[in-house]
TORKOL-4160 file (C-alpha; in steps of 0.2 Angstrom, whole numbers, padded with zeros to 4 digits, m for minus):
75
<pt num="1" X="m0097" Y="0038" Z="0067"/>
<pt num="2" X="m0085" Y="0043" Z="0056"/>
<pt num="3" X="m0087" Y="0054" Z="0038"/>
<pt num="4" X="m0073" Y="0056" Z="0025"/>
<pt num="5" X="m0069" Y="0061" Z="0007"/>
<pt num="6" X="m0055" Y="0055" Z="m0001"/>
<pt num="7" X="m0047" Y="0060" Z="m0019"/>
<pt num="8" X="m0056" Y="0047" Z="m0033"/>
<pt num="9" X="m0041" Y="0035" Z="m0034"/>
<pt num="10" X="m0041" Y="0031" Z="m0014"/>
<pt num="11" X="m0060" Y="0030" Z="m0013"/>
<pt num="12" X="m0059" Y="0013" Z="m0023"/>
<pt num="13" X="m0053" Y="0008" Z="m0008"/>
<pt num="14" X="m0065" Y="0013" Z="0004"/>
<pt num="15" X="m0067" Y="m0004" Z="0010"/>
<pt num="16" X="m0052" Y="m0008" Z="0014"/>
<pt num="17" X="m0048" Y="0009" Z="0024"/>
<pt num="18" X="m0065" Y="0003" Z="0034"/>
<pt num="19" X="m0057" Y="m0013" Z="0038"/>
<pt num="20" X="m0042" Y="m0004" Z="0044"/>
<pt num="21" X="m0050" Y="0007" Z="0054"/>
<pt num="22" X="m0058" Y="m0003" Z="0063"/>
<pt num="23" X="m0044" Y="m0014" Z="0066"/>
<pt num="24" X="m0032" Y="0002" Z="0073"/>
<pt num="25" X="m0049" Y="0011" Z="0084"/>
<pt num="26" X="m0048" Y="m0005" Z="0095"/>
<pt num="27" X="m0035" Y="m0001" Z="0104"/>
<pt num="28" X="m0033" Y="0016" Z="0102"/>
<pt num="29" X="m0019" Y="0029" Z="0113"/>
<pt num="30" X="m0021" Y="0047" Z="0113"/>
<pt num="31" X="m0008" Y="0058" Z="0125"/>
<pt num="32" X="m0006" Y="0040" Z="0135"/>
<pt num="33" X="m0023" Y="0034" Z="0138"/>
<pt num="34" X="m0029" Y="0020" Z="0127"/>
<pt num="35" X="m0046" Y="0019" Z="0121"/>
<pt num="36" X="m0056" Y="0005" Z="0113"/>
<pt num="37" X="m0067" Y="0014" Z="0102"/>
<pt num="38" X="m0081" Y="0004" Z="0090"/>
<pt num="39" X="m0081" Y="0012" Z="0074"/>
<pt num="40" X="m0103" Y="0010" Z="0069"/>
<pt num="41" X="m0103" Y="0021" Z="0056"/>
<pt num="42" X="m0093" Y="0023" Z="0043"/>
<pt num="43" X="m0098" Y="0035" Z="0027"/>
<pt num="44" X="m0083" Y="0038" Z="0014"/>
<pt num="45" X="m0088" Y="0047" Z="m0003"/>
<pt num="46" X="m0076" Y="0056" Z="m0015"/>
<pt num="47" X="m0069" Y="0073" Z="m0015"/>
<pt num="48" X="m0082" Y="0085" Z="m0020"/>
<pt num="49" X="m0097" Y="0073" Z="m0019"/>
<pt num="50" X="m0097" Y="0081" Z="m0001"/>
<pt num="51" X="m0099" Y="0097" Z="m0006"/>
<pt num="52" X="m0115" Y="0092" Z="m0016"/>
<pt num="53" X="m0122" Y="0083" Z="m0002"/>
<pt num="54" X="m0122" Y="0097" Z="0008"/>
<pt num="55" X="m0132" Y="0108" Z="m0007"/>
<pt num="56" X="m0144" Y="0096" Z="m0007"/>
<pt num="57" X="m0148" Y="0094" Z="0010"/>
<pt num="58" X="m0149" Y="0111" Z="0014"/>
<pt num="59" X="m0160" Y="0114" Z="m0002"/>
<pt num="60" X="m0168" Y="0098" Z="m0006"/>
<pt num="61" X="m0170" Y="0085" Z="m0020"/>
<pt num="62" X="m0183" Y="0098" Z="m0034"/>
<pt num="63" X="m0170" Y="0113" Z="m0029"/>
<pt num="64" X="m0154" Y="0102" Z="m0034"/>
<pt num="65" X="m0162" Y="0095" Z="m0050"/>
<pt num="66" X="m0163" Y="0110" Z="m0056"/>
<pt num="67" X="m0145" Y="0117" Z="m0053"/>
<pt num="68" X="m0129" Y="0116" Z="m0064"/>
<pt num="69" X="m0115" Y="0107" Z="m0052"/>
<pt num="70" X="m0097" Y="0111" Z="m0055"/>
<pt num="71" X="m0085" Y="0107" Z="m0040"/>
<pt num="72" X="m0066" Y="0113" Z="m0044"/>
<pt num="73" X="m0054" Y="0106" Z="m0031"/>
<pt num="74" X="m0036" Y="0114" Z="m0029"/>
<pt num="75" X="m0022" Y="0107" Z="m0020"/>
């Protein structure tokens, strides 16, 4: 399983990155050893929508309702 965020303009291509990855993990090589890896999971959300997921599992769906969300991103 792999998660990622990505800034907005990449994550319209989410799909394609999937395919990609999934492609490179087959025969993978790290420090000389090769792996085949299978890539089952695959969640990708833009920058910032990660932060708000995590707020909303930790506090649940009334909680986050209710709140104001700003996420400022620098960098």
């Amino acid at each position: 399983s792999l998660a990622m965020l990505l800034p907005w303009n990449e994550y319209q291509n989410r799909h394609d990155l999937e395919v990609q990855l999934q492609s490179a993990l087959k025969d993978f090589a790290f420090r000389t050893v090769r792996y085949r890896v299978t890539l089952e999971r695959f969640d990708c959300l833009p920058e910032g929508a990660g932060v708000a997921m995590m707020r909303l599992a930790q506090n649940g769906v009334d909680w986050f309702k209710q709140q104001i969300l700003v996420i400022l991103m620098l960098g």
